[in-house]
C-alpha positions in Angstrom: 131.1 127.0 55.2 133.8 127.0 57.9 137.8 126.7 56.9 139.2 123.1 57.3 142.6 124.4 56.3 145.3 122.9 56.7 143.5 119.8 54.5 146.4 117.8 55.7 147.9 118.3 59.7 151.7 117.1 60.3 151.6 113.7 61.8 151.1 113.6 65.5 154.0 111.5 66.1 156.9 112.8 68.4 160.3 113.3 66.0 162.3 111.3 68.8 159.8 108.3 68.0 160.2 108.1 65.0 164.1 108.1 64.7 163.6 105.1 67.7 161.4 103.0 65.2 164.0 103.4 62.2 166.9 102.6 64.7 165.0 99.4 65.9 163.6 98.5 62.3 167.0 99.5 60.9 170.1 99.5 63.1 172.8 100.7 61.8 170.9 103.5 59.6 171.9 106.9 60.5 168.9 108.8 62.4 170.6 111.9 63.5 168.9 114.4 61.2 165.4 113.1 62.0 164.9 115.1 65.0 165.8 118.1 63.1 164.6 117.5 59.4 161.0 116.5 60.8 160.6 119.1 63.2 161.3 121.7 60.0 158.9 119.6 57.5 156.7 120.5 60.2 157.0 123.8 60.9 157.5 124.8 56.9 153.7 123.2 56.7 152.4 125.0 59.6 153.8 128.0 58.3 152.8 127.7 55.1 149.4 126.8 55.4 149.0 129.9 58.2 150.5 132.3 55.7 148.0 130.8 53.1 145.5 131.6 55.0 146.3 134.2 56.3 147.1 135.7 52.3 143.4 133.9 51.3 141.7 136.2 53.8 143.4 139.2 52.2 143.0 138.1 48.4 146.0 137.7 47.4 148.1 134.9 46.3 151.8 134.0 47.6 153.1 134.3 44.1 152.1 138.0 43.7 152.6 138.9 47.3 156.1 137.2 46.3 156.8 140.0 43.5 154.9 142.9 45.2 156.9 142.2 48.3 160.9 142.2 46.6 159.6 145.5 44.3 158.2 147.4 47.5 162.0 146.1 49.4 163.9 147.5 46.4 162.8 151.5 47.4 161.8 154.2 45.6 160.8 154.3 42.6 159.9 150.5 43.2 161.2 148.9 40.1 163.8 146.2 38.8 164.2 144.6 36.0 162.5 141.0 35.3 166.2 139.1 35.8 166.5 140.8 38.7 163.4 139.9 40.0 163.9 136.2 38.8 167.0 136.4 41.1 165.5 137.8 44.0 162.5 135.6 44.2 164.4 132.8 43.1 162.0 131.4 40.0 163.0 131.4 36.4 162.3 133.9 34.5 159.3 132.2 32.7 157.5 131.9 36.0 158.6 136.0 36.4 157.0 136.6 33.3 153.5 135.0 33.7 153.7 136.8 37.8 154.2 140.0 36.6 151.7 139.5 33.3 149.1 138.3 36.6 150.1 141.5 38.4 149.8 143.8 35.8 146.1 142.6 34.2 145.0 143.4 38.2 146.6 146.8 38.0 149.2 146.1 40.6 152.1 146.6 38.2 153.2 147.9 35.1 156.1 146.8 32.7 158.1 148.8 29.9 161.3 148.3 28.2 164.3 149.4 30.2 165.9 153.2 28.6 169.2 151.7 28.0 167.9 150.2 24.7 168.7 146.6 25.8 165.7 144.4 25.6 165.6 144.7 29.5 162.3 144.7 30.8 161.3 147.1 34.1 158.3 146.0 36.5 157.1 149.3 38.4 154.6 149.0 41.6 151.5 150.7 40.9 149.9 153.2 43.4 147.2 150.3 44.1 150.1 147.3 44.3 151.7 149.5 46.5 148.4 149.5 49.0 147.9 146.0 49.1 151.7 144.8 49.7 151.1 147.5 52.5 148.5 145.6 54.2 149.3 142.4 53.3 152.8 142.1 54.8 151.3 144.2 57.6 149.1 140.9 58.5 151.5 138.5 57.7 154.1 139.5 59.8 151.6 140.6 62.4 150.8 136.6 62.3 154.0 135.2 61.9 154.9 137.4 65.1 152.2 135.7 66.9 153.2 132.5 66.0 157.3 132.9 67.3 155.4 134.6 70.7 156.5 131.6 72.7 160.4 132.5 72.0 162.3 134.8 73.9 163.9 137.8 72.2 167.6 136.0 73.0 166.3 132.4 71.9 164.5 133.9 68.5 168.7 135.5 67.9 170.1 132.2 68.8 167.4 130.2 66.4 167.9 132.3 63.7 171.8 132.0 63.7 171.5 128.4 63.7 169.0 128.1 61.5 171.4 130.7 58.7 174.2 128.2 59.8 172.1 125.1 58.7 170.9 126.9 55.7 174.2 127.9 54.6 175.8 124.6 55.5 172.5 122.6 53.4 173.1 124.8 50.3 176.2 123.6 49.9 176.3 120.1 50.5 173.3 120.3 48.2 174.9 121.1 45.8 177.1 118.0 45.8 176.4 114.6 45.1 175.5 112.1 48.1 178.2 110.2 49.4 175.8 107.4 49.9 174.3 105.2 46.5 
């Protein structure tokens, strides 16, 4: 059977056309972020369904490739405790629990109580979670690179300054209510 995915394609329709029609339907509305928001909706899709893919072909799901991933990035001896890892992967600590529980029943982790006596728990990568966050990031960053190709090495710095600035700017204003109700 041959792969359909992405199920669901981003619309077709230009961003610029679409902030025109809300600007003719609704004058007066602000449209400003529309050629920037959509754009990103878009490109987080595209992304995401590639890397899904991409992780499908390999066998393994974002979730564990999630906590495989932040262990292997922490160094030798590959551990951290489960609040750290809900911190660095930014899920509670529930959703920690039943990842590494996943990871650890396919032999990619284990767990034991932390030596300081607290009730701390430490997730160690495994020999064979170790191999497969190997190859797997390998092939996602292999892909990801092949899908930024079209960007110069000065225009890929430049994006990814604006886009820390936008993030960093978005996270707060976030945080607050809107100004508009």
């Amino acid at each position: 059977m041959p792969d359909n995915y992405p199920f669901d394609p981003p619309s077709p329709y230009p961003a610029a056309e679409i902030a025109r029609a809300w600007q003719r339907e609704r004058p007066g509305t602000p449209t400003d972020s529309i050629e920037i928001v959509t754009p990103l909706w878009r490109l987080a899709k595209l992304f995401a369904d590639d890397r899904r893919r991409v992780l499908a072909d390999a066998g393994v799901d974002p979730a564990t490739l999630d906590l495989l991933s932040v262990l292997r990035r922490a160094g030798t001896p590959y551990e951290l405790s489960t609040r750290e890892l809900s911190r660095r992967t930014l899920v509670t600590a529930g959703a920690i629990s039943q990842r590494v529980a996943r990871a650890e029943d396919a032999g990619l982790v284990t767990r034991r109580a932390a030596a300081d006596g607290s009730r701390a728990v430490v997730v160690t990568l495994t020999a064979a979670g170790h191999d497969l966050v190997e190859r797997t990031v390998e092939q996602v960053l292999v892909r990801e690179s092949e899908l930024i190709a079209s960007l110069s090495p000065d225009a890929r710095d430049r994006l990814a300054t604006q886009l820390q600035k936008l993030l960093d700017e978005v996270s707060r204003v976030a945080r607050k209510p809107s100004s508009r109700r």
